[in-house]
Phi, psi and omega in degrees: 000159188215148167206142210223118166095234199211130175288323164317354165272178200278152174255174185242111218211121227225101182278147182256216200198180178305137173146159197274318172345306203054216146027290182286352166314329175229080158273346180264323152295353146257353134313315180293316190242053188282300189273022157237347203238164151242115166271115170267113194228149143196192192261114167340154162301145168069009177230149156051215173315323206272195184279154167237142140199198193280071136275130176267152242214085204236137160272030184271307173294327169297346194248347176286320214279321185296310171290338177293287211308319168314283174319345173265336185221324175289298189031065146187150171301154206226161150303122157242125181240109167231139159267121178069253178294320185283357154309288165336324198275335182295285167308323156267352170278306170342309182287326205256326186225063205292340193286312179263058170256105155241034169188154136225150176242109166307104177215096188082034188284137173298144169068025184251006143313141163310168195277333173344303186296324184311289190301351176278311196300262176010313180277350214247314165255070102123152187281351205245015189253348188279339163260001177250060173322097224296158193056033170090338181325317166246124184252140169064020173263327192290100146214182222306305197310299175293297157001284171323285174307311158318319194278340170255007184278308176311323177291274209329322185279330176283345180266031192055020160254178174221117183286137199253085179306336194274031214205282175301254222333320176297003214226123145286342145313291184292332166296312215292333188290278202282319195245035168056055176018034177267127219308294167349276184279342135330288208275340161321292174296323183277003163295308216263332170309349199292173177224127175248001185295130200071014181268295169001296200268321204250007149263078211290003180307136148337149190184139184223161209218126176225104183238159151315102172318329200240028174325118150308344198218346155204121186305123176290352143336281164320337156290303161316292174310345170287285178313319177315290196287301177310106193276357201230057172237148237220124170215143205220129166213115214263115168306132202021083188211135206230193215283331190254074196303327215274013181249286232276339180213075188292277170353285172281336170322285189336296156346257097067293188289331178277334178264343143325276188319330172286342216013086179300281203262003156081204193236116160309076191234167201300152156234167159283166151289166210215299196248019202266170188302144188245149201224170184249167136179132171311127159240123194214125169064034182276103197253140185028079170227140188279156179231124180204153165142237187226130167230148182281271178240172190197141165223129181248126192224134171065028197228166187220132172100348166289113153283091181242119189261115197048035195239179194222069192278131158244348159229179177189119184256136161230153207203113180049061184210158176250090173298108190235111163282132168215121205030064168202192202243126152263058238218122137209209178262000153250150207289329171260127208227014167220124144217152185255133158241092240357101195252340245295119188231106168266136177226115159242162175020063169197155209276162167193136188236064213176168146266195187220118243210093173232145174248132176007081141199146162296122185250092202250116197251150173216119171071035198261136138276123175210132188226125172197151173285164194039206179327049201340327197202115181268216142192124178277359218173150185292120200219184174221131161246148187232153176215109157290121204358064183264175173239101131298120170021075164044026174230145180278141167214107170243107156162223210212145191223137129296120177250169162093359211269155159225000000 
């Protein structure tokens, strides 16, 4: 453990995230901030400098550990900054010991989709990128063994199954067995077993979310769902930026990180548009283009690669397309007011009002509110919804459901 600067300053409390670095990921930020703050950083159990052996390594455990260190060096609240795992980490301490919160800072956190969502994103830029961290961040992690084990959590989710990990993780036998009782892959797996759903919404610490745009290793989706759910949060999300800003855009992170602590720019939350033209239009044979404003109906046919963004839709037909909802209102006066037809359709952090009507498509809800009488989401055809911490007609649901089977 390290503490940097005169304890009588407001403190600072600095979580890393996977990778052997730990700790040291943030030396130019406590360089940065020595001579105003007392900075606290140290190596997670099973990471970097500390013991490694077959423990678990949770962030439920990880968040006690955190708190003996506080309470032992710190005794008074504090700013919490966690990256990637340590963001998660952040954030259930934040839920658990809400008093010594007097700030948080997100960045790029990992693992808070449900793991379904996880393990699809994973798959979807290769499994090996959530242990090969860009620039080198994690060394000697990449092996067979892990490797291995990703790859089958994932085949097991397309084949609608499920391994029940929270059963190996309780067993030191079964760490030592399925996960070669390595610090790495224990804390890995029990990141993404974490269930974070109603944790969000019930935090109120001041808080600002700094994600990478083109992350690779925790989706900036998962930064939209956050900003949503989160009532007093802030999102800064940095262009052609990858998963470690405080490496890769050490500067501007920086920035970022001193106006937080200042509270500079005060609190940011999404809006919609209100008062802008409201227009209809056909998409047909369209690859990658974005849409926003008020729209009446819209129908997307043949298309890839489609965005709607900040926008107040009210009705939507998707027909062969690939769909990405991103902050907006689904809302109209007829009772179904989204349908799919062999589809993928992702709707993150936006509101729906209304149902949902799909034929053979993948439904990805990430942070969603939807209030409708009856039935929410039919299928005429065999279709899959994944759901990250949403609220349906007022009950939380995180995981994954087939619908439409006879």
């Amino acid at each position: 453990m390290q503490t940097v600067g005169n304890p009588d300053n407001p403190a600072v409390v600095l979580v890393h995230g996977l990778g052997d670095e730990a700790s040291t990921i943030w030396e130019s930020s406590i360089e940065r901030l020595k001579d105003d703050y007392f900075v606290v950083t140290f190596d997670l159990p099973g990471f970097g400098q500390s013991s490694k052996s077959n423990e678990l390594y949770s962030p439920l455990n990880y968040a006690k550990f955190i708190h003996y260190i506080t309470q032992t060096y710190v005794k008074k609240p504090f700013h919490l900054v966690g990256h990637s795992m340590g963001g998660a980490i952040a954030l259930k301490y934040t839920s658990m010991y809400p008093s010594d919160v007097e700030s948080l800072v997100l960045v790029d956190a990992a693992g808070i989709l449900h793991r379904s969502e996880y393990n699809n994103f994973l798959v979807q830029n290769g499994v090996n990128a959530f242990f090969d961290e860009q620039n080198g961040l994690i060394q000697g992690l990449q092996t067979q063994k892990v490797t291995s084990f990703i790859d089958k959590i994932a085949e097991k989710i397309d084949r609608k199954m499920s391994l029940d990990m929270e059963v190996v993780l309780s067993s030191e036998d079964l760490r030592a067995t399925i996960l070669g009782g390595s610090p790495y892959s224990i804390a890995a797996v029990a990141l993404v077993e974490e269930n974070f759903n109603g944790i969000p919404q019930k935090i109120n610490a001041r808080t600002t979310i700094i994600w990478g745009e083109t992350d690779t290793i925790a989706p900036v989706e998962t930064g939209y769902v956050l900003h949503k759910l989160m009532p007093n949060a802030s999102l800064k999300i940095l262009p052609h930026t990858g998963h470690v800003p405080m490496v890769s855009h050490e500067e501007t992170f920086l920035n970022l990180l001193e106006a937080h602590l200042v509270n500079q720019d005060g609190i940011v939350r999404p809006t919609v548009p209100l008062n802008a033209p409201n227009y209809s239009a056909t998409i047909r044979d369209i690859d990658g283009r974005v849409y926003t404003g008020r729209i009446g109906n819209m129908s997307i046919i043949n298309s890839q690669k489609i965005i709607i963004k900040d926008a107040v839709v009210e009705e939507l037909a998707i027909i062969n397309s690939d769909v990405k909802i991103i902050n907006s209102t689904i809302k109209s006066t007829k009772s179904v007011v989204l349908s799919a037809q062999n589809a993928k359709v992702f709707i993150v952090a936006s509101d729906i009002s209304g149902r949902i009507k799909l034929q053979n498509t993948k439904l990805h809800l990430l942070g969603i509110t939807m209030d409708t009488f009856g039935k929410p989401i039919e299928a005429l055809s065999t279709s899959m919804v994944f759901y990250s911490l949403c609220q349906i007609n007022n009950k939380l649901i995180h995981g994954k459901e087939i619908l439409g089977l006879h």
